[in-house]
N, C-alpha and C positions, 0 to 999 in steps of 0.2 A: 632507180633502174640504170643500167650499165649495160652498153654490150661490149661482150667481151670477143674475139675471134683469134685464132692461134692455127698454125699447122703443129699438124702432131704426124711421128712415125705411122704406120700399122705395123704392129707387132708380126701380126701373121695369120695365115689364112687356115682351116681348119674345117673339118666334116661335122667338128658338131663342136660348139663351144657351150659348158653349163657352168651356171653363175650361180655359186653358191657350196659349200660345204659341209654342209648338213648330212643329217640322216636321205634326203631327196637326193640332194649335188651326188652323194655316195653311190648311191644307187643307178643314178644317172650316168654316171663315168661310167664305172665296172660296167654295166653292159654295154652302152657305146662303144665302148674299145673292145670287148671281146666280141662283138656283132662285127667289127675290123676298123672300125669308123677313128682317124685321127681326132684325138681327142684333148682339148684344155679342160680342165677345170680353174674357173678363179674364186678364189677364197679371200675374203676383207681379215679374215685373221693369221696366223703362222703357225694353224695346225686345224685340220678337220674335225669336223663332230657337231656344229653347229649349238644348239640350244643343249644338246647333250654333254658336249665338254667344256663349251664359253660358258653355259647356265647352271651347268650341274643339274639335269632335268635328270633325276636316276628313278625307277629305273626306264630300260628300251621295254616299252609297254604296247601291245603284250599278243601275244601268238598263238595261244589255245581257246578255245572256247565249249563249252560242253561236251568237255573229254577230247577233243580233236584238234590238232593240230590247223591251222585255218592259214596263219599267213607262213609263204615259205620261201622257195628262190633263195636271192642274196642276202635280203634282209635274216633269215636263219641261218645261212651258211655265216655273214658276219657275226651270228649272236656266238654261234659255234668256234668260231674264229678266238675271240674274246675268251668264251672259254678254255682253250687251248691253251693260250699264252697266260695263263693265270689269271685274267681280267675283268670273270663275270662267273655269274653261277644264273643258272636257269632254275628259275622256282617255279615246279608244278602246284596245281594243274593247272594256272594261268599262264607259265610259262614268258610270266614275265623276269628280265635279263637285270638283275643286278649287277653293277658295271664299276669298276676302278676308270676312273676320269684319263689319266695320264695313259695308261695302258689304251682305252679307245682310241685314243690320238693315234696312238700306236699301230695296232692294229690296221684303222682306215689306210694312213699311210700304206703300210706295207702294202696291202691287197691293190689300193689305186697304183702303185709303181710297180707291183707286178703284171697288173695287166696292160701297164705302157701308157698310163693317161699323163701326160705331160701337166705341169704345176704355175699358177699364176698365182702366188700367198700375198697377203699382207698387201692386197689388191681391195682397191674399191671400185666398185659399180659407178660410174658417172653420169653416163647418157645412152641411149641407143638414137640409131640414126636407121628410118625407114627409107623405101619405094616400093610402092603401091601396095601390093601385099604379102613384100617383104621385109625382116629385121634385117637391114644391109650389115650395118657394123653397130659395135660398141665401143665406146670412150672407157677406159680405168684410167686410176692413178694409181702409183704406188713411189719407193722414192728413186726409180729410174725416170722418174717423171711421167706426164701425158700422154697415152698411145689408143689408139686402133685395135679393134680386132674381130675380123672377117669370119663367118664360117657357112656352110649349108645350111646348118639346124642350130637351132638354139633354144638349151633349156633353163629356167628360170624356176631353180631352186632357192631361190632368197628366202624363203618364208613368209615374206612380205610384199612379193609379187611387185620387186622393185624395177625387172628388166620391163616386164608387163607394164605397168606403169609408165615410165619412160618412155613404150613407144604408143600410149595413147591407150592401151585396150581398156575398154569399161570395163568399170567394177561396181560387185553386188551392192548395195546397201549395208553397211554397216549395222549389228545389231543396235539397239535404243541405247542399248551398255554396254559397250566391248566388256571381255571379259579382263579382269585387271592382270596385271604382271605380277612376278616373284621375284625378290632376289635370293637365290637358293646359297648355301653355303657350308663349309663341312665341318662338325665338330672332331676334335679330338677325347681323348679322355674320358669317355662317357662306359656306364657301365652294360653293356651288353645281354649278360649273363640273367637279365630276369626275365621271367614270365612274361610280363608285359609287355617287354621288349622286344620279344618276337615280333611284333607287328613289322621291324626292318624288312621281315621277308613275307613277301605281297602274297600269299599265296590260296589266301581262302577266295572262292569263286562268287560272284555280284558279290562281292561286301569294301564296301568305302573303309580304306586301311588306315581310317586315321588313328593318330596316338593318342585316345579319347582319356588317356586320364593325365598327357600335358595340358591339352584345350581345358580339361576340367578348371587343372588349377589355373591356368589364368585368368577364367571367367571370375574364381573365388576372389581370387587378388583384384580382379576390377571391383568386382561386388562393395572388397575394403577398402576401395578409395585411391589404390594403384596404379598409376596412369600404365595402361598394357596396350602397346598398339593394334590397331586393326593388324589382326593377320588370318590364316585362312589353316585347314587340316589339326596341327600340324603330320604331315609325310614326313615318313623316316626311310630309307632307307642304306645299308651295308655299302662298303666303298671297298669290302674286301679285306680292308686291314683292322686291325687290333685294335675293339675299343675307336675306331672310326665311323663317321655316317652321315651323310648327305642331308642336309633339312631341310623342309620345302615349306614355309609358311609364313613369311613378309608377302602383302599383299598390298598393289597400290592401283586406283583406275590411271589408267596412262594411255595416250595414243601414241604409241610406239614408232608411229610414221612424224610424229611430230616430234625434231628435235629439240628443242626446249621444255617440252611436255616430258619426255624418257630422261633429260636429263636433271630435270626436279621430282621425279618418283623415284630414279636411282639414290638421288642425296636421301632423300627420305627414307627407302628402305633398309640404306646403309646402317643409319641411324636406329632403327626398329631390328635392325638385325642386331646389336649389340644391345639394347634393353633388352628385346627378349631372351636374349641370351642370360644377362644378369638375371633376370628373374625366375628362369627355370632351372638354373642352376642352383637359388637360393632353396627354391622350393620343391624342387624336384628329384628325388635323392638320386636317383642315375644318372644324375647330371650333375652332379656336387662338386666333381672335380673336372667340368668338360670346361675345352676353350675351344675357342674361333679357330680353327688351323688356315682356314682359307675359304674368302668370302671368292666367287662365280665372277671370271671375267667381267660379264655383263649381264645386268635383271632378266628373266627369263619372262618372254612373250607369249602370251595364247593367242591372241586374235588383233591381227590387221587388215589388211586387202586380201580381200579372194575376188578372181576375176569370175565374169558373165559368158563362163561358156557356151558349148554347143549344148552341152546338158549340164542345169545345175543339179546336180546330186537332193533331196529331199530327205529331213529326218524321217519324213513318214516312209521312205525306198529304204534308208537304211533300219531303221528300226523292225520292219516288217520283212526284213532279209528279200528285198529285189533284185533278181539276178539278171543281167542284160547281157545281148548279144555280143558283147563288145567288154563285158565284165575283164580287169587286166587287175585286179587288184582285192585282199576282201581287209576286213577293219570290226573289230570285236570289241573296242575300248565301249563303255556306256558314254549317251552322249551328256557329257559332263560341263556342266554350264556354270563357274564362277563369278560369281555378284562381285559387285566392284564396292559398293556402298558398304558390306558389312565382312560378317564371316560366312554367309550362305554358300549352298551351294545345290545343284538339282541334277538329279544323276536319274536316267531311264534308263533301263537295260536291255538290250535287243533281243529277240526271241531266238535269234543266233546270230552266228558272222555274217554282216553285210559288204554289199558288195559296189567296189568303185567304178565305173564305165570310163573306157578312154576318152570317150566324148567329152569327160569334166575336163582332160589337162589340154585342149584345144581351144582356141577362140575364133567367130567368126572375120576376122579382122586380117590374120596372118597365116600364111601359108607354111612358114618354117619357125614356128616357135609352141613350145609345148611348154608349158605349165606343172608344177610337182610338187607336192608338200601339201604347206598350211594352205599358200596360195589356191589351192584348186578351186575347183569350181561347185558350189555346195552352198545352201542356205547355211543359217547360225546354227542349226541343231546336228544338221549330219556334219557340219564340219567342226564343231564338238566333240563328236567321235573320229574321226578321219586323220586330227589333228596330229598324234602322237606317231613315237616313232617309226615304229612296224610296221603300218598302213604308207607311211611318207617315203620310208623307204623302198616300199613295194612299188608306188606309183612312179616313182623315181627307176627303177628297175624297168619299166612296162614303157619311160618315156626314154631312156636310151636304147631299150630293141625298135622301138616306131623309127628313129633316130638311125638305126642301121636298117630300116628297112626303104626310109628313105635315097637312103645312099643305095642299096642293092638295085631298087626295083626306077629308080631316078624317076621318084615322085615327091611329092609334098606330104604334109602332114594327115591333110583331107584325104589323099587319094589309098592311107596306107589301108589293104587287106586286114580287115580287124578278126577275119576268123584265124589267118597263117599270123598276127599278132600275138591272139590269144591261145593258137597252139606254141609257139616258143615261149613262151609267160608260164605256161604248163610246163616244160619241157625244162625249165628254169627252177622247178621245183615248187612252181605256188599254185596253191587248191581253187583256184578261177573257176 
C-alpha cells in the first residue's frame, strides 16, 4: 500500500454531471439539458453508445409488447432518429431496433450537441469525493491529465454503478452466478437471402430468436470430437449493410468489476470468437464465405453491481406487471437469465410491460445522485429484464427530468414531486 496525494484542477462546476455514455448516460443528458440544467456528460470512450456500439449488443431491444407500443419518450424518438439517418429499422411487432454500430455513434452525438450537453470523452471515472449526504466532486483522468468536477446532481450511468460505488452506496447481493459476458462481433460475407436466415430480424413475439440450426451443428461437431467452445444462442442480427451481421454468442463467466477477471475472459473469448467462426463457416453453408470484419471494442456485460435502493424493484412486481405511484419508466424484455457454466438459458415472460418506480434509481445514503441503467435498483430477475436498452434508456430519461426538477424547485433528489415527475415522463412520450 501507498499513499498517494496530488492537487488537481477542477474542471468546472455544473447542474448536473452524468457519468457514462450508454443507452442510460443518453437519455440522462438529453433531458437534463432540455429540462435547462448545464449539463457534462463523461464518456471512458470517444464516441457514445455504450454496450451498444463498444459491444455490438444489436439489436436496441425492445418497445412493443402485446400489440402496444409500451416504452416511448427519448428512447423512441432516438430509435426513430436511427431510422432517419439510415441506421436502424424498427421490426414489428416487438419493435425491436435493428441498428448500424457507426451510424448510432452518430446519431447519439448529434442529438446530445443539439441539445447543448457539453462532452468529457476518453474520460475515466477515478473517484468520487463526498459530505454528509452529498456527492461533492468527482476525480477523471483523461490525457489532459487529473481533474475535478463539481455539479448539483449527479447521474451514474456506468452500468456498473462505478460513481455509486466510489462514494460508498450499498450494493445488492450478487446473484450465485453473475450472468457471463459476450464478446459480440460482425461478420462479413455471409449469405442472407435464406429462410432461416430471417431469424436477423427479431420479430416473432415471446419467442428466443436463436439461430437454432447454427447451435445445431455445433452440438453435432462437439458430439465428433470437435473442440466447440462454450458459447450461448447463437443471436444474429442485421447491421444494415450487405451480406453483414452482428453475432452474439462467445460466452464467458467474468466479474466485470474485476480487472484481471474481464481481462482473461476477453483473451478467451477473442480466442472462441475466431474458432467458432472457423467452424461455422465450414459447416454452415451461409457462412461459407463469411469473415470476421470487426470484433466489439470491448466483451459485452450483463450483470455487475445494482445498488440497494429506496425500492428494490422484484421479478415477482415485474413479471406480474406492478404499477406504482411513482412508475417513471416500463420494460417488456423477458427476464432472461444466462448461465455462466454452459449454453443454458431461462427466459419468463411477463403477462405484460412492467413497470420501473423512481424510487429504484435513488439511494438512501445521498441526496444528489441518481442511479440509471444496469445499475439500478432490482433483484437478479427483474433486473434481467430491466437490463437492456429501451428500459435503460428510459430510466435514464426519468433521472435527467428529476435532475431538472431539482434545479427548478431547489430541492434534492428525495424531495422531487413524483406525480409533476411522472406527468413530464408522460408528456416526454412514455406510457407510465
Amino acid at each position: 500500500m501507498v499513499n498517494y496525494q496530488k492537487q488537481v484542477p477542477v474542471k468546472g462546476k455544473y447542474d448536473v454531471v452524468v457519468c457514462g455514455g450508454g443507452p442510460a448516460g443518453i437519455g440522462a443528458a438529453l433531458a437534463a439539458a432540455r429540462e435547462g440544467c448545464k449539463t457534462l456528460i463523461v464518456e471512458r470512450f470517444g464516441f457514445f453508445g455504450g454496450m451498444a456500439t463498444a459491444g455490438y449488443v444489436d439489436p436496441m431491444s425492445e418497445f412493443a409488447y402485446n400489440g402496444s407500443l409500451v416504452t416511448g419518450g427519448i428512447p423512441w424518438e432516438f430509435a426513430n432518429e436511427l431510422v432517419k439517418a439510415g441506421g436502424g429499422i424498427i421490426e414489428e411487432p416487438r419493435c425491436n431496433v435493428s441498428f448500424n454500430p457507426e451510424i448510432y455513434k452518430l446519431v447519439a452525438q448529434r442529438m446530445l450537441q443539439k441539445a447543448g450537453v457539453q462532452f468529457m470523452m476518453n474520460t475515466f471515472l477515478l473517484d468520487a469525493e463526498t459530505e454528509g449526504k452529498k456527492v461533492k466532486r468527482i476525480f477523471v483522468t483523461n490525457k489532459s491529465g487529473l481533474c475535478a468536477i463539481e455539479a448539483d446532481t449527479f447521474i451514474d450511468a456506468t452500468g456498473d454503478g462505478d460513481l455509486a460505488a466510489f462514494a460508498g452506496v450499498p450494493m445488492l447481493p450478487l446473484s450465485e452466478k453473475m450472468q457471463p459476458g459476450s464478446f459480440c462481433f460482425i461478420l462479413s460475407g455471409v449469405d442472407t437471402s435464406t429462410e432461416r436466415m430471417h431469424i436477423i430480424h427479431q420479430k416473432n413475439h415471446r419467442f428466443n430468436h436463436q439461430a437454432v440450426f447454427v447451435r445445431d451443428a455445433l452440438f453435432k461437431l462437439r458430439e465428433e470430437g470437435e473442440y466447440v467452445p462454450q458459447f450461448g444462442g447463437p443471436w444474429l442480427a442485421t447491421t444494415l449493410e450487405e451480406g453483414c451481421i452482428t453475432v452474439n454468442m462467445t460466452r464467458a463467466a467474468v466479474d466485470a468489476t474485476d480487472s484481471d477477471d474481464y481481462c482473461a475472459a476477453e483473451c478467451k473469448m477473442r480466442e472462441d470468437i475466431f474458432r467458432l467462426v472457423e467452424l461455422i463457416c465450414k459447416h454452415v453453408p451461409e457462412f461459407k464465405n463469411a469473415k470476421i470484419a470487426s470484433t466489439a471494442t470491448m466483451a459485452g456485460v450483463r450483470e455487475t453491481r445494482r445498488i440497494h435502493g429506496v425500492h428494490v424493484l422484484t421479478g415477482e412486481e415485474y413479471v406480474n406487471t406492478v404499477k406504482f405511484p411513482d412508475s417513471i419508466a416500463r420494460a417488456c424484455h423477458p427476464v432472461d437469465i444466462h448461465l455462466p457454466g454452459d449454453e443454458g438459458q431461462k427466459l419468463t415472460f411477463p403477462k405484460d410491460a412492467g413497470y420501473i418506480p423512481y424510487r429504484s434509481l435513488i439511494t438512501n445514503e445521498y441526496d444528489n445522485l441518481l442511479v440509471a441503467g444496469r445499475a439500478a435498483s432490482a433483484d437478479s430477475e427483474a433486473f434481467a429484464a430491466i437490463r437492456v436498452q429501451a428500459p435503460c434508456m428510459e430510466m435514464g430519461q426519468a433521472a435527467g427530468i428529476a435532475a431538472g426538477l431539482c434545479k427548478k424547485h431547489g430541492t434534492d433528489v428525495h424531495g422531487v414531486n413524483t406525480e409533476e415527475l411522472v406527468d413530464i415522463v408522460r408528456k416526454y412520450g412514455s406510457f407510465v
